[in-house]
Every structure is written in structure tokens, then in C-alpha cells.
VEXBALUM-686001 format. One line per field, with one value per atom (N, C-alpha, C): residue number from 0; atom name; x, y, z. Coordinates in pm, whole numbers, plus 50000, padded with zeros to 5 digits. Last residue first. Example, Ala and Ser with C-alpha at 12.3 -4.5 7.8 and 13.67 -1.06 7.14 Angstrom:
num 1/1/1/0/0/0 $
atome N/CA/C/N/CA/C $
X 51285/51367/51290/51319/51230/51320 $
Y 49775/49894/50003/49431/49550/49670 $
Z 50708/50714/50787/50780/50780/50780 $
***
This chain:
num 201/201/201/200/200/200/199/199/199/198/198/198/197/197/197/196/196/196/195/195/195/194/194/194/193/193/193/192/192/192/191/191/191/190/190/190/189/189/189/188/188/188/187/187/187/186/186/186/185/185/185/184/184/184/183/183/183/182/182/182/181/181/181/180/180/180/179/179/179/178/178/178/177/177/177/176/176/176/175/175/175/174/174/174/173/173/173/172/172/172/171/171/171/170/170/170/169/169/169/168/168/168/167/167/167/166/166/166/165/165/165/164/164/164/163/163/163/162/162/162/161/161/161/160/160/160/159/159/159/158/158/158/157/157/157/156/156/156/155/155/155/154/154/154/153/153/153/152/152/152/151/151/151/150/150/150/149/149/149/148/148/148/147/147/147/146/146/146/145/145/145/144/144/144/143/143/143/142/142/142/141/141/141/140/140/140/139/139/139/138/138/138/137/137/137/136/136/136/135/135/135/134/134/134/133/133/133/132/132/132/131/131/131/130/130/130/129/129/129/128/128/128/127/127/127/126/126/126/125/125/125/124/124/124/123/123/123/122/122/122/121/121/121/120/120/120/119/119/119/118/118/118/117/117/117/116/116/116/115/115/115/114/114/114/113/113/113/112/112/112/111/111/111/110/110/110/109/109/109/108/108/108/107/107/107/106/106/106/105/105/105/104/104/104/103/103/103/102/102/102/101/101/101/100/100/100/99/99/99/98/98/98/97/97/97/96/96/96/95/95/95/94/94/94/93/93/93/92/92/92/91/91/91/90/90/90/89/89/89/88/88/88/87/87/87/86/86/86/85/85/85/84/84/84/83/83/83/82/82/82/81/81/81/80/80/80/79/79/79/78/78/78/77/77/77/76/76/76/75/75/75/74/74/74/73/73/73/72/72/72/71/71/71/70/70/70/69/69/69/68/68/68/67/67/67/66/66/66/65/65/65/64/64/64/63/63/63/62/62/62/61/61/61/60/60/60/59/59/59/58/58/58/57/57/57/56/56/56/55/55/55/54/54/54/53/53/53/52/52/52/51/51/51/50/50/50/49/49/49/48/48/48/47/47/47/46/46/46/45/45/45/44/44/44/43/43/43/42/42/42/41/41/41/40/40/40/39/39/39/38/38/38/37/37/37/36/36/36/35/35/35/34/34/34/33/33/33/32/32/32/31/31/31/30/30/30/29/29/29/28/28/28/27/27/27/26/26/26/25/25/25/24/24/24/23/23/23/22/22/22/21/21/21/20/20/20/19/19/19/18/18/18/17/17/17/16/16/16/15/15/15/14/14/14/13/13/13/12/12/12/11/11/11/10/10/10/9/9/9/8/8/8/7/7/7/6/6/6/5/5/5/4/4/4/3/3/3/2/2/2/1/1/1/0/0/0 $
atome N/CA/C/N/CA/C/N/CA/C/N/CA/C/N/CA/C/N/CA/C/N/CA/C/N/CA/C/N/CA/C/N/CA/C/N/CA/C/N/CA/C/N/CA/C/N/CA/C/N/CA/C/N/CA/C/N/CA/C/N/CA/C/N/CA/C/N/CA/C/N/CA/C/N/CA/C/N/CA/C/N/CA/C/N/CA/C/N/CA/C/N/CA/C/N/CA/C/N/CA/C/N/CA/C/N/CA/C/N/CA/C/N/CA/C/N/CA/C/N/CA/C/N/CA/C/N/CA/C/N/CA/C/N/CA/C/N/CA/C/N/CA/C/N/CA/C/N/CA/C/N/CA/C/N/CA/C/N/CA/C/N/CA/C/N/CA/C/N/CA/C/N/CA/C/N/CA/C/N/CA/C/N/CA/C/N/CA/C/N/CA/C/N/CA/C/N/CA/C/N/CA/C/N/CA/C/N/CA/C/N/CA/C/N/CA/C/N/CA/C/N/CA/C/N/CA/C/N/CA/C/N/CA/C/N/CA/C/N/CA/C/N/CA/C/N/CA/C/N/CA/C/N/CA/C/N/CA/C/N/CA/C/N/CA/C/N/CA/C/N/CA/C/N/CA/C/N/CA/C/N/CA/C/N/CA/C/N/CA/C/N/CA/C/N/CA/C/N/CA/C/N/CA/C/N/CA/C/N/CA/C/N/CA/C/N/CA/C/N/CA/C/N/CA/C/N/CA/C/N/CA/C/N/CA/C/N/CA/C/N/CA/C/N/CA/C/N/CA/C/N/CA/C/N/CA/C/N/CA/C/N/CA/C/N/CA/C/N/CA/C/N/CA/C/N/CA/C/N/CA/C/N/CA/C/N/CA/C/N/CA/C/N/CA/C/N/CA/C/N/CA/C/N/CA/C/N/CA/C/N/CA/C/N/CA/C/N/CA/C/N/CA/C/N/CA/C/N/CA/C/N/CA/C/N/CA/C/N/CA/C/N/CA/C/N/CA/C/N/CA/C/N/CA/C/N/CA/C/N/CA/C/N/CA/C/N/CA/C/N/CA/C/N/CA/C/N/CA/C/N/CA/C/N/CA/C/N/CA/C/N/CA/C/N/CA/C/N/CA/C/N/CA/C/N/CA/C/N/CA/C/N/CA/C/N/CA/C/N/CA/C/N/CA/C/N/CA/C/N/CA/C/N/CA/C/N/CA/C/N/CA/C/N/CA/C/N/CA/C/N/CA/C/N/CA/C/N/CA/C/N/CA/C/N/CA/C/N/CA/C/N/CA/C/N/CA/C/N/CA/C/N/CA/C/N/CA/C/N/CA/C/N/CA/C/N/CA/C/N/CA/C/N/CA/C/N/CA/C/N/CA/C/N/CA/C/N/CA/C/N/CA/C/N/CA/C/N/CA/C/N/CA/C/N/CA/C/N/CA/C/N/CA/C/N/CA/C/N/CA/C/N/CA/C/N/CA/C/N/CA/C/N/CA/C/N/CA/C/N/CA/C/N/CA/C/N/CA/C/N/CA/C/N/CA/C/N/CA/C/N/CA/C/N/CA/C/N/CA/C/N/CA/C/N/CA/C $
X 50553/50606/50467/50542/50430/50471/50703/50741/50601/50736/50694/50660/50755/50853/50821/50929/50822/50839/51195/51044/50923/51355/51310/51164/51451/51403/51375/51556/51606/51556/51318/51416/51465/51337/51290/51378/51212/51339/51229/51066/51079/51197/50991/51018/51008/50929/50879/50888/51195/51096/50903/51435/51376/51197/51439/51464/51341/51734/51620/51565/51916/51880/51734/52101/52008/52024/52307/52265/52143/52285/52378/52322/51992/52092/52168/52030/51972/52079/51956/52100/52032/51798/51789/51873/51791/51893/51881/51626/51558/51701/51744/51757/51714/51685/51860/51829/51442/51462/51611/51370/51393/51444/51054/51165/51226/50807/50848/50993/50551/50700/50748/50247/50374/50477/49969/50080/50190/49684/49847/49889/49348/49492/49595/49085/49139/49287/49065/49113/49157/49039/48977/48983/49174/49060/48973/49369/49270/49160/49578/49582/49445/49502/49451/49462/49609/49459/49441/49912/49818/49650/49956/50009/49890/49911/49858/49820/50112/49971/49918/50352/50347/50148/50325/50349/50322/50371/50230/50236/50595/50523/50369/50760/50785/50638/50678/50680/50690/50801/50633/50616/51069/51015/50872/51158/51185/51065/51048/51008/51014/50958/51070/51032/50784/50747/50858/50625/50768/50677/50400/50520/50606/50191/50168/50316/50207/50273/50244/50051/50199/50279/49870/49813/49956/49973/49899/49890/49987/50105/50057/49771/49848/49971/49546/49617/49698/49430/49386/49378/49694/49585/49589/49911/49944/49855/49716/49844/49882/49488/49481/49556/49626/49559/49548/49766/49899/49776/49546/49646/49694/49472/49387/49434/49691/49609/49561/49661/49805/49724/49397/49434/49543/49429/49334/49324/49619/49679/49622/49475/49561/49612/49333/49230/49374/49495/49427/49341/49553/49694/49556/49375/49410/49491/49343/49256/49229/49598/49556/49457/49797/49675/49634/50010/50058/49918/50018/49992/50031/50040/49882/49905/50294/50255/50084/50297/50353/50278/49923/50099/50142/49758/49800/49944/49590/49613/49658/49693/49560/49540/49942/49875/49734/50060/50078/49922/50073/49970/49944/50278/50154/50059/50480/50457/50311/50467/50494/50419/50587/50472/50445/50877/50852/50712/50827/50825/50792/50583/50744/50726/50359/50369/50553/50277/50372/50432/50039/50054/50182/50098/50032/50022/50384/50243/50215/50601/50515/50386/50951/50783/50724/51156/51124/50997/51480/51339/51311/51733/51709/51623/51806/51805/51751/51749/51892/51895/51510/51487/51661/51374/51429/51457/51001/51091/51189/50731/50841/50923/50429/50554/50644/50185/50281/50425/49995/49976/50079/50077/50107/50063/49981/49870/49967/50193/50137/50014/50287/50349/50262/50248/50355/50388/50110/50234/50313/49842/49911/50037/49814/49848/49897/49768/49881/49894/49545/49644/49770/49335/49401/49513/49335/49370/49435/49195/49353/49361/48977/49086/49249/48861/48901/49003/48924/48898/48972/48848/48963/48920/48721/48671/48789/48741/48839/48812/48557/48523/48649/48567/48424/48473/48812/48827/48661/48755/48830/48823/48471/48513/48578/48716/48603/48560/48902/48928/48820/48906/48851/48849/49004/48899/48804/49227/49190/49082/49198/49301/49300/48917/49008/49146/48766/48804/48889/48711/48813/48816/48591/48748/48812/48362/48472/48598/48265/48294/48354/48267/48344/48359/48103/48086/48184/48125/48023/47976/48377/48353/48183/48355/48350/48320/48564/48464/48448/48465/48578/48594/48185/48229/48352/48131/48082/48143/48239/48290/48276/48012/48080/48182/47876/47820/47923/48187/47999/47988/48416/48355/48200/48609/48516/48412/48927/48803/48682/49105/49122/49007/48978/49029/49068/48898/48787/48871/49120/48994/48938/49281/49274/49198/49087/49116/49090/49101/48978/48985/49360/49328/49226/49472/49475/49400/49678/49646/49626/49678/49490/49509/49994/49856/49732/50241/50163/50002/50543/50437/50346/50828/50770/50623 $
Y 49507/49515/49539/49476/49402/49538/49403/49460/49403/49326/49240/49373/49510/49391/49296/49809/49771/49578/49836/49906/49834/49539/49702/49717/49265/49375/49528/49063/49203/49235/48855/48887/49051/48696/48814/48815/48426/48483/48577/48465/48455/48495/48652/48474/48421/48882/48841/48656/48913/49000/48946/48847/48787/48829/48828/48886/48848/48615/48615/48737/48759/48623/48635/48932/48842/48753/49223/49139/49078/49458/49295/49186/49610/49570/49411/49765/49669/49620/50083/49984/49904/50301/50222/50111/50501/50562/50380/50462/50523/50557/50268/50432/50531/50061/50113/50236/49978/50066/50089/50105/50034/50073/50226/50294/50171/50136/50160/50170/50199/50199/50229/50146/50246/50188/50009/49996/50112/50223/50120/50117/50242/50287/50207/50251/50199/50244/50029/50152/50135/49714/49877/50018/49562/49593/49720/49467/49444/49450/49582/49462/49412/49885/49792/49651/49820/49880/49890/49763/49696/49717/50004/49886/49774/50187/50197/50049/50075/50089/50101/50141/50007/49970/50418/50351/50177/50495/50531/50411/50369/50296/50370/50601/50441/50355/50833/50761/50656/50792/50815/50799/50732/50651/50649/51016/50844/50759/51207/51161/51079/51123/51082/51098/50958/51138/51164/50643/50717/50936/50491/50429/50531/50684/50571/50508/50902/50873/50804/50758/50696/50742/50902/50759/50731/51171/51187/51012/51163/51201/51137/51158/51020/51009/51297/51301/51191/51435/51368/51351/51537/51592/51435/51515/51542/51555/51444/51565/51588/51309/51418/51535/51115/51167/51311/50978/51049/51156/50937/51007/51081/50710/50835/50944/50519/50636/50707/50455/50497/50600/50352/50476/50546/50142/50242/50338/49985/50053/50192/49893/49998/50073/49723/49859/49957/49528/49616/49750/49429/49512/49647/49286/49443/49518/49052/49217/49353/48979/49026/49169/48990/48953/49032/49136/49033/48974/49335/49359/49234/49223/49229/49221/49303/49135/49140/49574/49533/49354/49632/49589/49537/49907/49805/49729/50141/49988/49875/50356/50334/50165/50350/50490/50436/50217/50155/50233/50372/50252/50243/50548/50612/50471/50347/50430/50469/50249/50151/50273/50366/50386/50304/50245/50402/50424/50011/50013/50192/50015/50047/50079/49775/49933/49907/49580/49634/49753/49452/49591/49657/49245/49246/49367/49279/49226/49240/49537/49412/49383/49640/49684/49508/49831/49669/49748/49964/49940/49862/49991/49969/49993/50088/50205/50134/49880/49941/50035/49685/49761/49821/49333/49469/49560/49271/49270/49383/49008/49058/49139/48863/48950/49024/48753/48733/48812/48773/48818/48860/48882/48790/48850/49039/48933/48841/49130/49042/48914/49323/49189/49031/49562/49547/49444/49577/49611/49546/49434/49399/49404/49668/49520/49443/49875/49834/49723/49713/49742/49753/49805/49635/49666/50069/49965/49856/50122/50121/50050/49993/49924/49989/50169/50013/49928/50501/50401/50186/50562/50543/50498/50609/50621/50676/50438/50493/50614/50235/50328/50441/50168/50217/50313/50007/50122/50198/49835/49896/50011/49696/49710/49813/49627/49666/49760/49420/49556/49655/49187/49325/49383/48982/49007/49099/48953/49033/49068/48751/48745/48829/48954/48787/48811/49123/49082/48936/49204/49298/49248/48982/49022/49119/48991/48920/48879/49222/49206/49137/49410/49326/49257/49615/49597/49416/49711/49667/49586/49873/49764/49683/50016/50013/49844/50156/49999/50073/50370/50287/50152/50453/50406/50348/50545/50393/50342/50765/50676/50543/50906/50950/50913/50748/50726/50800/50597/50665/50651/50524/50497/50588/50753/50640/50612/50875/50927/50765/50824/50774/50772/50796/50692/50688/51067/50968/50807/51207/51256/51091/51107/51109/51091/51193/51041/51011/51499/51454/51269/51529/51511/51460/51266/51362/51413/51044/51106/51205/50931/50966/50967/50787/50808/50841/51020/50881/50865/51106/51081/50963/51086/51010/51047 $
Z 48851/48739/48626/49189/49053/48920/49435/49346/49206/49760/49651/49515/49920/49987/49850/49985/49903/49860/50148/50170/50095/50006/50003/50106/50211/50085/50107/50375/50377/50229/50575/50455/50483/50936/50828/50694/51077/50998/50914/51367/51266/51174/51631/51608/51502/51614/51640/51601/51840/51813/51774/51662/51769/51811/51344/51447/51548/51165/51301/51373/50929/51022/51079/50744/50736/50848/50617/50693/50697/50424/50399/50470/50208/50336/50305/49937/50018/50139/49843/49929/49983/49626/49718/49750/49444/49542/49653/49260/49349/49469/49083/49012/49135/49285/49235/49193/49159/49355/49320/48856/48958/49122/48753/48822/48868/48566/48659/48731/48285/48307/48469/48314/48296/48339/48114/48195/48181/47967/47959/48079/48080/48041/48032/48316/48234/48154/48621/48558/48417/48697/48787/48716/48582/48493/48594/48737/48781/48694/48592/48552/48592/48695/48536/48515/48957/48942/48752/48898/48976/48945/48774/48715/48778/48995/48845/48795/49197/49221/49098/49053/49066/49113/48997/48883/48957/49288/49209/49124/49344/49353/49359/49188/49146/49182/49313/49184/49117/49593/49524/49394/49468/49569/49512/49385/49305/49352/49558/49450/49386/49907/49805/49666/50072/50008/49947/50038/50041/50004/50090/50080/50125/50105/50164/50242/49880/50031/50124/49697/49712/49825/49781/49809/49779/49735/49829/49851/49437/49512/49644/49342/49312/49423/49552/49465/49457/49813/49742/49635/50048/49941/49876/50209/50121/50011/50466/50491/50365/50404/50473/50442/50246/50201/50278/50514/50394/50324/50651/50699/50604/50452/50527/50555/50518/50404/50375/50809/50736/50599/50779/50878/50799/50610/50580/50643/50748/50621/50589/50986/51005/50839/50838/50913/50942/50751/50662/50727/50996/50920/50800/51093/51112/51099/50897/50879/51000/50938/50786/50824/51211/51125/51051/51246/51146/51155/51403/51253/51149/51623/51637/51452/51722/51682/51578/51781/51672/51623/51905/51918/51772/51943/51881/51875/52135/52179/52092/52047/52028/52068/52134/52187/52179/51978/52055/52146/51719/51698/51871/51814/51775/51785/51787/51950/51895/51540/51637/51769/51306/51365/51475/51256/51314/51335/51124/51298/51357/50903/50949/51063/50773/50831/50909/50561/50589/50670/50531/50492/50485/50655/50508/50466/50838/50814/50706/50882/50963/50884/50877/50804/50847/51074/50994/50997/51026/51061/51006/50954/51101/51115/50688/50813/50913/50545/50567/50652/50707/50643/50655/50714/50767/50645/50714/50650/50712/50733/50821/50737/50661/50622/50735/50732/50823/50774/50498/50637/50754/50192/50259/50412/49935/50027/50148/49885/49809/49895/50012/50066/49948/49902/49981/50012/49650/49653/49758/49789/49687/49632/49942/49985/49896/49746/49823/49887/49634/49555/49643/49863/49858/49715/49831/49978/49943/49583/49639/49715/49622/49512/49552/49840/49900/49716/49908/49796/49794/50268/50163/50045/50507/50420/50297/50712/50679/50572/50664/50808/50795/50399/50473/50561/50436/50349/50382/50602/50659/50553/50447/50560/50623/50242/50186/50298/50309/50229/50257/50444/50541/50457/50276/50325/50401/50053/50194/50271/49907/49919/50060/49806/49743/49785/49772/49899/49881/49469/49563/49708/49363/49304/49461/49459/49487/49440/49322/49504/49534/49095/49136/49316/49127/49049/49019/49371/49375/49285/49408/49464/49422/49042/49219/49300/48769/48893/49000/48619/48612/48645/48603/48494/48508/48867/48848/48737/49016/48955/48876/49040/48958/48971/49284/49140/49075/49465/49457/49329/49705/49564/49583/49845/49864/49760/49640/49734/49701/49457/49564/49677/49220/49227/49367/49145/49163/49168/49151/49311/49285/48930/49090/49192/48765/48780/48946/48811/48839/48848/48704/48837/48854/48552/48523/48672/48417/48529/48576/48103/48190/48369/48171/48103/48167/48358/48383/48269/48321/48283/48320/48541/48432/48424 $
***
């Protein structure tokens, strides 16, 4: 799917750490308490990360909707943790740098870890739409869908300007929600069974 005015230079200047040749879209500076509302580290963790902090919190936005404590399983037998949602498969690597799964259920070090997670995808897949939706998925349905759901997010904000796009449902994406539902012990909570992407902004 086409995306309006994504053109690269958007890109560079939407994901790379705000400066002056972005000022015309926003920068944190221009909104400060729009962009720590709800997450308070954004700002902070996207600094030392040196990530674009409207994304940052956009995916937070995607993934749990600001929720801190999010739990969710996953049809392949992973679970995504916290306000960011990171998937257990990072679990050993976090562990390496002293973080425990429990730890990602506070807000603002889910958010320092997201801004690693991003960093990362940026690194390995370039500083591109492609590159900040491999956040979520390297799946084309997948990276596509939730570019389009980040977009969606970063105008409603008034961060960017352009239409809303049209987004993919997780069915067209190939995606099986799981059957099963209860407890996982783990971390002492009932988890839901949603998608990878645990709150959906249309």
C-alpha cells in the first residue's frame, strides 16, 4: 500500500533525533507535554538512544496503549511484556545486561528498553519506515500494517502532516489468534491472547 508524503527524506527526518531540519513537522520541544503524557521517560530514553522520541512513544502507543503492566500470549508461545511490549525471545539478551522479564512491566524501563529495541531495528534495517516498523515484524504484511498504524498515530498527534492510511487487518496479515486463555504464572497475572500488536489505533 502506498503511503502519502513517504518519501525518504520524511523518513530520515521522522526517525533520526529531532534537530533543526525538522522543526517544520514538531519536535519535542514544540509540544512537551503532549509527548511525555502518558510516558514519561519518552523523551529521556529516546536522548540516550538517540531515536526520534514521537516515534518512541507512538509505539507505545501501538503496543499497549500506554498500558504499563500489559501481558500478552502470543500463538507461537511467546509473550510480549509491559508498555512496550517486548517478546520473551529477547529475554536472554536483556538478561545479559541485567534486566528481568518482571522489571519490563515498569513504564519507564520498558520505554528505555523500546529505545534500544529501535535503535537496533534502525541500525540493522536502515533509517527508513521499513527500519522503525521492524520494531514489530520484518514480515511485509506485518511492517506494513503497523508503519500504517504508527503514521496514523503521528498525525492524529498533529506530529506529521498528511491523511490517515488505510490499515491491513491482522487476518489479511496471515495472523491466528490463539485459543487458549488463563494465568501465566510467571508473572501473576491473567494475560489476554492478542496479536503481537496488543491495541490496534485505526
Amino acid at each position: 500500500m502506498p503511503f502519502p508524503v513517504w518519501s525518504f527524506s520524511l523518513g530520515v527526518a521522522l526517525v533520526v533525533a529531532p534537530g533543526p531540519s525538522v522543526a517544520q513537522l514538531a519536535s519535542p520541544g514544540d509540544l512537551p507535554k503532549k509527548l511525555n503524557q502518558g510516558s514519561p521517560c519518552v523523551t529521556a530514553a529516546a536522548e540516550y538512544h538517540v531515536v526520534n522520541p514521537w516515534v518512541l512513544k507512538a509505539i507505545l502507543k501501538i503496543e499497549s496503549d500506554f498500558k504499563e503492566k500489559a501481558v500478552n500470549r502470543n500463538a507461537n508461545g511467546t509473550i510480549d511484556v509491559g508498555m512496550a511490549q517486548i517478546n520473551s525471545i529477547h529475554f536472554a539478551k536483556l538478561a545479559r545486561y541485567g534486566i528481568a522479564p518482571t522489571e519490563l512491566l515498569d513504564g519507564c524501563k520498558a520505554t528505555y528498553v523500546a529505545a534500544w529495541h529501535l535503535a537496533n531495528q534502525l541500525r540493522t534495517h536502515g533509517n527508513t519506515w521499513f527500519g522503525v516498523a521492524s520494531y514489530h515484524s520484518v514480515s511485509t504484511c506485518q511492517n506494513t500494517r503497523y508503519a500504517g498504524l504508527l503514521w496514523n498515530a503521528l498525525t492524529g498527534w498533529g506530529v506529521v502532516a498528511g491523511p490517515r492510511v488505510g490499515v491491513s487487518s491482522l487476518r489479511d496479515c496471515g495472523y491466528i489468534a490463539p485459543i487458549q486463555r488463563g494465568s501465566d504464572r510467571s508473572f501473576g497475572r491473567t494475560t489476554s491472547t492478542t496479536s503481537a500488536v496488543a491495541f490496534d489505533v485505526n
